[in-house]
N, C-alpha and C positions, 0 to 999 in steps of 0.2 A: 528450204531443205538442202540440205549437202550434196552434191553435185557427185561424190563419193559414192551415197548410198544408193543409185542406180543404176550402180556396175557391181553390182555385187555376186562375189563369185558360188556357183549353182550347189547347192548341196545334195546329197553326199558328193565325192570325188571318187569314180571307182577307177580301182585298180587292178588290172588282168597281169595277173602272177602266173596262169595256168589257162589250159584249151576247157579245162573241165568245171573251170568256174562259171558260177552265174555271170560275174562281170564279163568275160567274153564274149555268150550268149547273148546279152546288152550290146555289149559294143557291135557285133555284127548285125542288131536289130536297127541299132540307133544308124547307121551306116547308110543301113538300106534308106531310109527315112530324110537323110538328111541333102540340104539343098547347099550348104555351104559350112567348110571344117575349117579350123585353125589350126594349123601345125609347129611342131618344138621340138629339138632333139635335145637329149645330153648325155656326156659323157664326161670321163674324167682328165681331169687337167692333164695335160703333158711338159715336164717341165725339158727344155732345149737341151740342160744340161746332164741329161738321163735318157742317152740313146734307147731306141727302141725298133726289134727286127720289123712288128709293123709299120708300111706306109703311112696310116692314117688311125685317128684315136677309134676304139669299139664303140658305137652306141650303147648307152647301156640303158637308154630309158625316151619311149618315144611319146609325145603327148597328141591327143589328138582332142578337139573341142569341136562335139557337132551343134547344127543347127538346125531343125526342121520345122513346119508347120504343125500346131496341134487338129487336128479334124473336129470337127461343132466347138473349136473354142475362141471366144472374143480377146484373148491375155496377150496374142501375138506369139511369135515364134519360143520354142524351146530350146534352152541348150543343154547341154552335157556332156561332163569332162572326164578322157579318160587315160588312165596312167599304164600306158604298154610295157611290161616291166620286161624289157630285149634278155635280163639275165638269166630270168626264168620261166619263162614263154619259148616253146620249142621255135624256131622262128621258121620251120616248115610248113608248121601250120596254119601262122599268121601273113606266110609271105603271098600269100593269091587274097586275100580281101585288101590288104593294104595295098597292093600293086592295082587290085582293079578299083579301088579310092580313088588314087591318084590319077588314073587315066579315063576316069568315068566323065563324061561330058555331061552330065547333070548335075556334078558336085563343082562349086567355087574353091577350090583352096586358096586359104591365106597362109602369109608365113612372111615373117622378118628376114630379111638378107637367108633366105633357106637354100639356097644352092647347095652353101660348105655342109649344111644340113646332110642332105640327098646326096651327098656324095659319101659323106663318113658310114649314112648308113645303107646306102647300096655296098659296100664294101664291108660294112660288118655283117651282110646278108649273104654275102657270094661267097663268103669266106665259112660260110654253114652250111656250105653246096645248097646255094641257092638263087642259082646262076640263071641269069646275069647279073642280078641283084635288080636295081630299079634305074631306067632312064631318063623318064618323061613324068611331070607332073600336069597335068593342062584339063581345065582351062586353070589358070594360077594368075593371081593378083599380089603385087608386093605391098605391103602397107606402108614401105617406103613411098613409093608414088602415091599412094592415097594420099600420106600425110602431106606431100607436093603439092597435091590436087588441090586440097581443103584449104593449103594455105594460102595458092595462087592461082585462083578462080581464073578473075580475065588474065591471065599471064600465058602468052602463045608459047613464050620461051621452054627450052627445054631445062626441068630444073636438075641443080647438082646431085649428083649420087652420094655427095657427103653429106649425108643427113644425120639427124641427131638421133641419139641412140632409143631404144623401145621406149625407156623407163620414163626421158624426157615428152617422146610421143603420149602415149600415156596419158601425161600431165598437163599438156599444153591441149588436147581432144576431150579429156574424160575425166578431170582434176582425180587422176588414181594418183597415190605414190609410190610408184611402183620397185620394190627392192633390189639392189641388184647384187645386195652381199651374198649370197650363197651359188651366186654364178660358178665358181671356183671352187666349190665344195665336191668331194670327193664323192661321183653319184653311182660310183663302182658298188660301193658298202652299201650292206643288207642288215636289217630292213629303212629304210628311208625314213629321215626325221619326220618331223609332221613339218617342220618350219620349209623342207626341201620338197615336199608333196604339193604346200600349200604354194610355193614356189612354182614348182612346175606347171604347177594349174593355171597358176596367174597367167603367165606368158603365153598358156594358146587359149585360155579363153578371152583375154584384151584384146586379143585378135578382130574378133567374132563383133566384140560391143566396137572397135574404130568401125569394122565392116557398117554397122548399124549407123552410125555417126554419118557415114559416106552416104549408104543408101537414102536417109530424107534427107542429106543435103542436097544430092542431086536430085530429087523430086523438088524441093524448095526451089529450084532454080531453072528446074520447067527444064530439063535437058532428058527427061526421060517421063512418055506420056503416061503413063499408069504412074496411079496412089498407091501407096503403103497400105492404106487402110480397107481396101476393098476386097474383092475378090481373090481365090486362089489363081483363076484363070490371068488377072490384073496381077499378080503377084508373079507369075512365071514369064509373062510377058518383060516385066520392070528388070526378073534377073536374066534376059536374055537381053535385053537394051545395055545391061550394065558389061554384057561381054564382048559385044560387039564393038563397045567401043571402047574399053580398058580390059578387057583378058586379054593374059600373055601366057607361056609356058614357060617348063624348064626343060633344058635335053639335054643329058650329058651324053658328049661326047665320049670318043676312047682314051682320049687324052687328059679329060677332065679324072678318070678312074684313077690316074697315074700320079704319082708323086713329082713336085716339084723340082729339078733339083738345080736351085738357086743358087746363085754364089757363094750368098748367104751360109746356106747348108752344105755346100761343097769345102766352107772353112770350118764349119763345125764339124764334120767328118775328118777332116785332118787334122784338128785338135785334138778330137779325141781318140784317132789312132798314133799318136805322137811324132803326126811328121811337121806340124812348128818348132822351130826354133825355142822359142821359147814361148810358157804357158803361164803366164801370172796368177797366182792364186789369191782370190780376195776373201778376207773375212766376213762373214756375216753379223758376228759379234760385235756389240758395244766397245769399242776401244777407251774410250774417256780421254783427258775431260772435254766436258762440255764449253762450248765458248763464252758461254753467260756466266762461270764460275769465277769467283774473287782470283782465284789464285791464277788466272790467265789473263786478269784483266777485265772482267765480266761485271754485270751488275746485279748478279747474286737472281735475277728473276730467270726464268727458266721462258726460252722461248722455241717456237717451231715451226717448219713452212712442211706442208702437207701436199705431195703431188697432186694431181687429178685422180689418180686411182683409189686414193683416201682421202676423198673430201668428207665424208662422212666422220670419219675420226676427228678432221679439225672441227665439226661442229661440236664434238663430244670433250675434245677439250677445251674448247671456250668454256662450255655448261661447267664444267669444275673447277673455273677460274684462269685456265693457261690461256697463255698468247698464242695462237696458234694461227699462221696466215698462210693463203693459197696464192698458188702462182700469180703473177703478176701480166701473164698473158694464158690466153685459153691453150694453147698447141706448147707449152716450152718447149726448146731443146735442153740438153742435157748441162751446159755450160751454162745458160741463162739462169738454172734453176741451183749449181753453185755459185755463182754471183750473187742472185740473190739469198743465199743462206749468209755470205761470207758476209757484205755488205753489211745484214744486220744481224748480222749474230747470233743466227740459229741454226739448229739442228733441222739439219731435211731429215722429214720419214717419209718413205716408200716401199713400194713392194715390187719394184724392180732391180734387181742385182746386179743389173749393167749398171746402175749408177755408183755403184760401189768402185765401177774403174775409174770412175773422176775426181778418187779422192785426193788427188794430189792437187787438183786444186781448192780443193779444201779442206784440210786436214782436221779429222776428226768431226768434221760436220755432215756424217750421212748415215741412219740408220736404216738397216731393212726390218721391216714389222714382219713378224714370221705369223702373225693374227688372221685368219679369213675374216670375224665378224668384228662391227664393230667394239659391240661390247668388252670383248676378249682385247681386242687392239688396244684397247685405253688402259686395261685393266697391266697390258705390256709394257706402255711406253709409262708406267708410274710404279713400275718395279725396276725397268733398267735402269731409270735416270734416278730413281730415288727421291720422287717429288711426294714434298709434303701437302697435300689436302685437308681442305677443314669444310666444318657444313657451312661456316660464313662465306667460303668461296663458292658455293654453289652458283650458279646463275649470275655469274656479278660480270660478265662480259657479252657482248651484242654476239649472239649465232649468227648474225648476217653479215655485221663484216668484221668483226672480232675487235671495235674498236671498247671503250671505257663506257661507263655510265654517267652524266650529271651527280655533284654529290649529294645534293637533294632534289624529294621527290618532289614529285607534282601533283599540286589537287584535280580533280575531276575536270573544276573551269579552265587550270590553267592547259592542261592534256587535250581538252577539246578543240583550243585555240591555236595548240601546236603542231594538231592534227591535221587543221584544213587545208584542203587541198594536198594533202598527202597518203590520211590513214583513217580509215575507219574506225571511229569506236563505237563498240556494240552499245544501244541504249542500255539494254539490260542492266550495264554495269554500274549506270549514274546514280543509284540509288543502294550502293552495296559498299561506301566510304573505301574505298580502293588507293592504294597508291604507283603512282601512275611513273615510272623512269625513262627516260631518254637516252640513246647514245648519241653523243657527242662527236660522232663523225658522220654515221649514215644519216640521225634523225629519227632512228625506228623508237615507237613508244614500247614498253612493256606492261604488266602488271600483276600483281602476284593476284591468281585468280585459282582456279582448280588444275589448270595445265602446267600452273610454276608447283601446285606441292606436290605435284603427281611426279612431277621431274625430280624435285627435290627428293621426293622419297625415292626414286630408281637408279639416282647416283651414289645416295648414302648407303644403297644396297652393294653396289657395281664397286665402288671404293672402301665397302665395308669400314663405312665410319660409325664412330661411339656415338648415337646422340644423345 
């Protein structure tokens, strides 16, 4: 079975738009009921270069994921997810159940790096005379440290705070893929897509299922006397072991409520009241040409290096034939990352606009994708550059490390033999005369099965090609 399908997220997903809806009603039922929540804020991107008289961004949408016991039922706990809509929910009258959530000592709250959380929205709370807004979450567990925990069982050491981000978490605990294109999505705007809903939801309810992940690994490991599987009595016991020895809190201080103000930001204030000297303007737009053009000395193929922030787009243009490669180190600096364009002759796309100041050392080699999703990003970088696609280029590059294909295929026996010890292949397949490809750098096999025409047919859609 798919390791996927037993994190599946809980249906419906309500959404409290209003004090006078059913779904509020719910949410303050489910509240009462529950022994541990998931928590998520969002709000809308702030771009640096677009002062603004507020401190801090407004929440515009808070997610909460309960969890409680069902009574006479053997299925194990419930949950349910629910979408606090901050823009149209009076926040008077949701700011005393939220506030006693959080400081309720019979609820667990979870939450990813939630501090910057709790503080955007204690301040989008106070600023609705609804003061003080919020200080204290407790008892509180980070799923950063969880995911610490689960990775380094006997390790006494204390682990780094540089952990890897939810989506990878996620993936490496619960095989989810968890998206993280619409992070950056504008969550101001009403009414919310379904894609940004089902978004929302994801993030505090994966919460909830790592929680779950934690709780029988520590009963597997004999560090907390009670089962899972027993009693409610056994059951209240297990979450009060689990706090004793990893619950921690949040408490903002007065100083946490207060704006930064950074060096950093002490020169963007003076940028933008014009006391530099001088303010260099950069373009966003496409300049041309490209480095791989005949007429600069190029070899007429069209290539790309894809920062960390769109890795996703380089997978998307492999799938339609382009070269398209990622950093050459996990963390680049900004000089590393035009070296490596200049060296081999690509165009860097990104979506940071500081990199637009290093074009002098590379001229003409950087674009900004003004795209949020993927889909929309490829459909960008194949109108600016003017690249020609065909169905033949569908699939004919490795999504894993963007190298070539073998020019011929492989039969079943010999794909088996090239597999061992490296890659599974499904039985199912040996008897379905399949043709089987290799890349020629990493080793990954392929084969056009139902996931290559499934792909084929949502590029020839995305690229709107004749077939």
């Amino acid at each position: 079975m798919d390791l996927a399908q037993n994190h599946k997220l809980p249906s419906p997903i309500h959404i409290v738009t209003s004090c006078t809806c059913a779904e509020f009603t719910h949410l303050l039922q489910s509240l009462r009921q529950s022994t541990v929540v998931g928590l998520d804020a969002e709000w809308k991107p702030r771009r640096s270069s677009q002062p603004d008289s507020s401190p801090f961004p407004p929440v515009t949408l808070l997610q909460i994921a309960c969890q409680f016991q069902v009574e006479n039922s053997d299925e194990g706990p419930k949950s349910e997810v629910f979408l606090v809509d901050i823009l149209g929910v009076p926040l008077g009258d949701v700011y005393q159940p939220i506030k006693e959530m959080f400081e309720s000592e019979n609820i667990i709250k979870l939450g990813f790096r939630f501090k910057q959380d709790l503080v955007f929205l204690s301040h989008t709370f106070s600023t609705q005379g609804c003061e003080p807004g919020f200080d204290l979450v407790a008892p509180f567990l980070d799923i950063t440290n969880i995911y610490f925990r689960l990775k380094n069982q006997n390790s006494a050491k204390r682990c780094s705070k540089d952990t890897k981000s939810l989506a990878t978490v996620c993936e490496e605990l619960l095989g989810i893929s968890l998206s993280k294109e619409l992070q950056c999505s504008d969550w101001s705007s009403r009414p919310l897509s379904e894609e940004q809903i089902q978004y929302a939801a994801a993030d505090a309810f994966y919460l909830l299922e790592i929680f779950s992940v934690f709780q029988q690994n520590i009963v597997n490991k004999g560090e907390c006397a009670a089962s899972v599987s027993v009693g409610d009595d056994d059951h209240c016991r297990m979450m009060q072991s689990i706090l004793t020895d990893f619950g921690d809190k949040i408490v903002l201080k007065e100083s946490d409520k207060l704006p930064k103000n950074t060096k950093k930001k002490v020169k963007q204030r003076k940028s933008i009241n014009g006391n530099k000297k001088e303010n260099v303007e950069v373009s966003t737009e496409w300049q041309g040409p490209a480095p791989w053009e005949l007429s600069v000395g190029g070899d007429g193929f069209p290539k790309f290096l894809c920062d960390v922030m769109i890795e996703g787009l380089a997978k998307h243009l492999r799938c339609v034939g382009i070269d398209a490669a990622l950093p050459s180190s996990k963390k680049p600096e900004p000089r590393e990352l035009l070296s490596q364009a200049y060296k081999e002759k690509r165009v860097l796309l990104t979506r940071d606009v500081k990199l637009l100041r290093y074009q002098y050392l590379a001229e003409n080699q950087v674009y900004k994708v003004k795209s949020l999703l993927k889909n929309d990003q490829l459909v960008e970088v194949i109108e600016t550059f003017k690249l020609s696609i065909s169905e033949d280029q569908l699939m004919s590059r490795c999504t894993k490390c963007n190298g070539s294909f073998i020019q011929k295929p492989l039969t079943i026996e010999e794909a088996v033999e090239a597999s061992k010890g490296f890659q599974v292949i499904p039985s199912c397949l040996f008897d379905k005369n399949l043709e089987f490809w290799k890349c020629t750098t990493c080793h990954q096999l392929y084969w056009e099965g139902t996931q290559y025409r499934h792909a084929v047919d949502k590029f020839v859609s995305i690229c709107k090609l004749t077939v």
